[in-house]
C-alpha positions in Angstrom: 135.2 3.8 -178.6 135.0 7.1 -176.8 132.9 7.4 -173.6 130.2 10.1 -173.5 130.1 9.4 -169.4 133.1 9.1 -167.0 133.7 6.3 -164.4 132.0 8.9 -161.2 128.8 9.7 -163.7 128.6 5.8 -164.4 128.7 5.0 -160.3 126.8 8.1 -159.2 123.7 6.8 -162.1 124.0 2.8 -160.0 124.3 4.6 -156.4 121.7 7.7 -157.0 119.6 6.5 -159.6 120.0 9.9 -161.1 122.5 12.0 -163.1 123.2 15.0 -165.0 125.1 14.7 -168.3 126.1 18.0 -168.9 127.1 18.9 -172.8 125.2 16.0 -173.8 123.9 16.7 -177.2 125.2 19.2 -179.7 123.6 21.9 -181.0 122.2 20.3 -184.1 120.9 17.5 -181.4 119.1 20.3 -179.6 117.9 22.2 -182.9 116.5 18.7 -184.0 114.8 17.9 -180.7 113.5 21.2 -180.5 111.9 20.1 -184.4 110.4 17.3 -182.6 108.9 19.0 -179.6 107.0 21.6 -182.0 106.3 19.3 -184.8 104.4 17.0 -182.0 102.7 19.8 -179.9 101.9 20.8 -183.7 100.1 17.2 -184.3 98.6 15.5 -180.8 98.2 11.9 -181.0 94.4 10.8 -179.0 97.3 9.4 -176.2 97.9 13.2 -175.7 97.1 14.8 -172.3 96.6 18.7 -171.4 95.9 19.7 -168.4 95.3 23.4 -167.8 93.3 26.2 -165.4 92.0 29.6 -166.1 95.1 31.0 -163.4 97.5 28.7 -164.8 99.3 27.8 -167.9 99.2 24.4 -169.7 100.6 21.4 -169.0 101.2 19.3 -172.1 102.0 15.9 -172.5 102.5 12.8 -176.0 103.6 9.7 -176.2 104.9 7.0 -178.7 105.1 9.3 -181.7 108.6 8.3 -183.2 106.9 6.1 -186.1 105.0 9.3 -187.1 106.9 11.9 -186.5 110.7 12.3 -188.6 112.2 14.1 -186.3 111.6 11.8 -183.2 113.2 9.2 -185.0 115.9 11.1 -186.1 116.8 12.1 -182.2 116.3 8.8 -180.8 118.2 6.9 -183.4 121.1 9.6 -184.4 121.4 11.3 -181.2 124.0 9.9 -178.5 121.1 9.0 -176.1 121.3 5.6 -176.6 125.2 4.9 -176.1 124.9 6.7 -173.3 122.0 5.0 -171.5 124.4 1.8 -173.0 127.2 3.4 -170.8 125.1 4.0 -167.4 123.3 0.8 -167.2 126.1 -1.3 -168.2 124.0 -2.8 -171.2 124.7 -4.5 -174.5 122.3 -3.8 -176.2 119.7 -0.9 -175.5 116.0 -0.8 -177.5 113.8 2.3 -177.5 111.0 1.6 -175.4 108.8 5.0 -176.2 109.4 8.5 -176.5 107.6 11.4 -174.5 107.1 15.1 -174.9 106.1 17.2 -171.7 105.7 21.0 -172.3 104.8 23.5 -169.5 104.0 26.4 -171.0 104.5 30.0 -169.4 103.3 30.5 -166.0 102.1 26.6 -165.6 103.0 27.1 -162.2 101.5 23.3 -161.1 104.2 21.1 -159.9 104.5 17.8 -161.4 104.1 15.3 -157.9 106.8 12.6 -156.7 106.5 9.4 -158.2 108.0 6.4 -160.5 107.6 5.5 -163.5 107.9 1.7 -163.8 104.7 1.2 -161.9 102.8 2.9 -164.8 104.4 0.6 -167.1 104.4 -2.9 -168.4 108.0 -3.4 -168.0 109.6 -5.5 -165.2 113.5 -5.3 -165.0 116.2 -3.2 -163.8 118.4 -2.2 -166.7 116.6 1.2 -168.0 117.0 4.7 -168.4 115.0 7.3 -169.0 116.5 10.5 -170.4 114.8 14.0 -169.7 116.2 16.5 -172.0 114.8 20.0 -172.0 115.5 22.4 -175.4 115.0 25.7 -172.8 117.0 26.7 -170.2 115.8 25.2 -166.5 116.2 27.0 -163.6 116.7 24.8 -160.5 112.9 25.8 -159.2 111.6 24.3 -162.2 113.7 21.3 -162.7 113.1 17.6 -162.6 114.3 16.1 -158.6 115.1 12.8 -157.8 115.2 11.3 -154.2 118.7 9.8 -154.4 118.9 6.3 -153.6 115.3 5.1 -153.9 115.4 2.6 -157.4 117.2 0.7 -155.0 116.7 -1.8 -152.4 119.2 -5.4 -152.6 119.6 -7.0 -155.9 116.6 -6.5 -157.3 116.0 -2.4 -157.0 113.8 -0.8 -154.6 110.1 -1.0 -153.3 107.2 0.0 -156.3 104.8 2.8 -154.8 101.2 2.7 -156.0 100.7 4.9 -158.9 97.9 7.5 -159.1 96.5 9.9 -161.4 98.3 13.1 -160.8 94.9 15.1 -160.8 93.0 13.4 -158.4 94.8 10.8 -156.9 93.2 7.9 -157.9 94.6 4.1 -157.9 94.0 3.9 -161.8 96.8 1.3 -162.3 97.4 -1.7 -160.0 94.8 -2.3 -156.9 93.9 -0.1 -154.2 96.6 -1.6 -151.5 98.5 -3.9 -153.8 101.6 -1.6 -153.1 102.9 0.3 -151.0 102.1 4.5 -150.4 104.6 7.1 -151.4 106.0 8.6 -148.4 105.8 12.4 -147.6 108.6 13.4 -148.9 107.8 17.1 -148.7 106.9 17.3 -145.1 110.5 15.4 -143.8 113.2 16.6 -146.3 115.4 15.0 -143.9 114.6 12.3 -144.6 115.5 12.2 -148.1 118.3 13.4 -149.9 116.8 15.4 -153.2 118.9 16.1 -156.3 118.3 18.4 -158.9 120.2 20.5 -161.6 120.1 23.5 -163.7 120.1 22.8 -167.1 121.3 24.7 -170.4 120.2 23.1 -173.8 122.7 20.2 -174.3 122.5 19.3 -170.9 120.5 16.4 -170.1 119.1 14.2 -167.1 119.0 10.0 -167.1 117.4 8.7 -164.6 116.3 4.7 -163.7 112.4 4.1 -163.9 111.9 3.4 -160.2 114.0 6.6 -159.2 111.9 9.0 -157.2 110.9 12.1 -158.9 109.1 15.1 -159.3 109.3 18.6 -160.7 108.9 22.1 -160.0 106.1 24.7 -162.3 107.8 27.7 -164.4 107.3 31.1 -163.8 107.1 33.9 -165.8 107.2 33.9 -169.5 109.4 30.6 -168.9 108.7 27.8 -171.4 109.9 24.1 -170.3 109.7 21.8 -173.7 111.2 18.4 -172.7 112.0 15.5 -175.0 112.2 12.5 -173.3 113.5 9.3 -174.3 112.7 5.7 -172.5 115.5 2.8 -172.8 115.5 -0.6 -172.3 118.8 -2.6 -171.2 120.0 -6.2 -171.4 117.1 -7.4 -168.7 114.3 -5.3 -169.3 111.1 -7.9 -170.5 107.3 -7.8 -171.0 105.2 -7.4 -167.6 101.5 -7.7 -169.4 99.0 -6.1 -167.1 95.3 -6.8 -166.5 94.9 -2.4 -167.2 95.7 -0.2 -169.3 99.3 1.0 -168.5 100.3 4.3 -169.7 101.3 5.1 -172.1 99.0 2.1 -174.1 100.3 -0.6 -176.3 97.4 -2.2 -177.0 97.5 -5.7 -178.5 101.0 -6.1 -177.5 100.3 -9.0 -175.1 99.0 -11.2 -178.0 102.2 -11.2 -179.3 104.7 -10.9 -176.7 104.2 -13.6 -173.5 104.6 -12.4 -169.9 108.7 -12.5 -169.3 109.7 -12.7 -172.7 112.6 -9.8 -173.9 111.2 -6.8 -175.7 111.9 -7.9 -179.2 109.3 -6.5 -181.0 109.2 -3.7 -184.0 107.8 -0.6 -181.9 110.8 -1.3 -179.8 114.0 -1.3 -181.8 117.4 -1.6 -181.2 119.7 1.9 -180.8 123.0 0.6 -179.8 124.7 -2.3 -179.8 128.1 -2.4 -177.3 130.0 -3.9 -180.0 129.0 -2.1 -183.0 129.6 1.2 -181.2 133.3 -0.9 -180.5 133.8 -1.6 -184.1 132.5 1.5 -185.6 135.2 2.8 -187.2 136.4 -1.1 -188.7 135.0 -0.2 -192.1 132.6 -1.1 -194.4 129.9 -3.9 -193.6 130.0 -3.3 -189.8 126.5 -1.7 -187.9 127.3 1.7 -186.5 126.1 3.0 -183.4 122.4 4.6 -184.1 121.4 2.8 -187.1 118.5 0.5 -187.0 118.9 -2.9 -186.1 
């Protein structure tokens, strides 16, 4: 089976919580992504946000599109992004949990604040990735950061920081002082150590849910489109919610009980460790990529 990550990417994604993958994708991966990006912005779901101001660009965000949209599918089931979120967790088996396009149009020069993600979702566990792949090129003002080190805290990853509305700040998810406050970041740099790349197309960023993150606006005529892709590893189960976790998957917690793995159709399996093992054994055996 060849490795799409090396030994250092594989400990640097469990120590940092975030890595860069550089030549991840080919360029028919990025043609087809880029397919995907336009072919969503071209058809908004009602889960579609868009924030924009009369001195700034657009900020453009969809989720859970890939039963809709071919070319969504396509990527998240033919593209390597799978076997390698396999590869950085250290997962057998790894199940789409949704996909999500963010576009900041030229001269959206609002910057995307820190936070997680898992706090928005309703997912408890600590095999994941998330992929962030971006079709344009990224400058390092614009890109996504991570604080290093922060999806981590003993055996059982790091602290949960409430999760607010990125508008107005507003505790629209778990309890006003149920969790803990993001720290300032900003105003002690010191504190914490920030990563962040430059990215061509092909290049692309995985990062764990509770990693620390946040990203720059684009200047310019600059145009970000990202497709990004959420995975679910070995231990990742249903955490039903008593709100509306975002993105929505409304009715899901009639069919799937709190705890129980996510085996369910809107979440199907990419990769399987020992298909991708066996994939060249012949005839009759499940290649990487293809339904499960």
């Amino acid at each position: 089976m060849a490795s799409h990550t090396d030994a250092a990417t594989r400990e640097a994604f469990r120590r940092d919580g975030a890595v860069v993958v550089r030549n991840a994708f080919s360029s028919e991966h990025v043609a087809l992504a880029t397919e995907a990006i336009e072919a969503n912005l071209a058809d908004l779901s009602p889960r579609a946000k868009r924030a924009s101001a009369d001195d700034d660009g657009a900020f453009v965000e969809d989720f859970c599109n890939w039963q809709r949209i071919a070319p969504i599918e396509r990527f998240v089931r033919e593209s390597p992004a799978a076997a390698i979120a396999g590869e950085l967790t250290g997962s057998d088996t790894i199940r789409l949990y949704h996909d999500h396009m963010l576009t900041k149009e030229p001269g959206t020069r609002q910057r995307t604040p820190w936070h997680q993600d898992q706090p928005y979702y309703n997912v408890d566990g600590t095999m994941n990735a998330s992929m962030w792949f971006p079709v344009d090129p990224v400058t390092r003002d614009a890109t996504l950061e991570f604080v290093a080190g922060s999806h981590r805290s003993g055996d059982k990853g790091g602290p949960w920081f409430m999760p607010r509305t990125f508008l107005d700040d507003r505790a629209a998810w778990f309890p006003e002082g149920s969790l803990a406050e993001l720290p300032d970041i900003d105003a002690h740099p010191e504190r914490h150590p920030i990563l962040g790349w430059e990215l061509e197309p092909g290049d692309a960023v995985f990062f764990d849910m509770l990693t620390l993150h946040a990203a720059g606006g684009v200047s310019g005529n600059r145009r970000r489109r990202v497709l990004s892709v959420r995975m679910l590893g070995d231990d990742m189960v249903h955490a039903p919610r008593d709100w509306t976790t975002s993105p929505p998957f409304p009715g899901l917690a009639d069919e799937l009980p709190a705890g129980a793995p996510m085996d369910h159709p809107l979440f199907p399996i990419l990769w399987r460790r020992d298909a991708d093992e066996h994939a060249h054994d012949g005839p009759g055996v499940e290649r990487a990529g293809e339904p499960a």
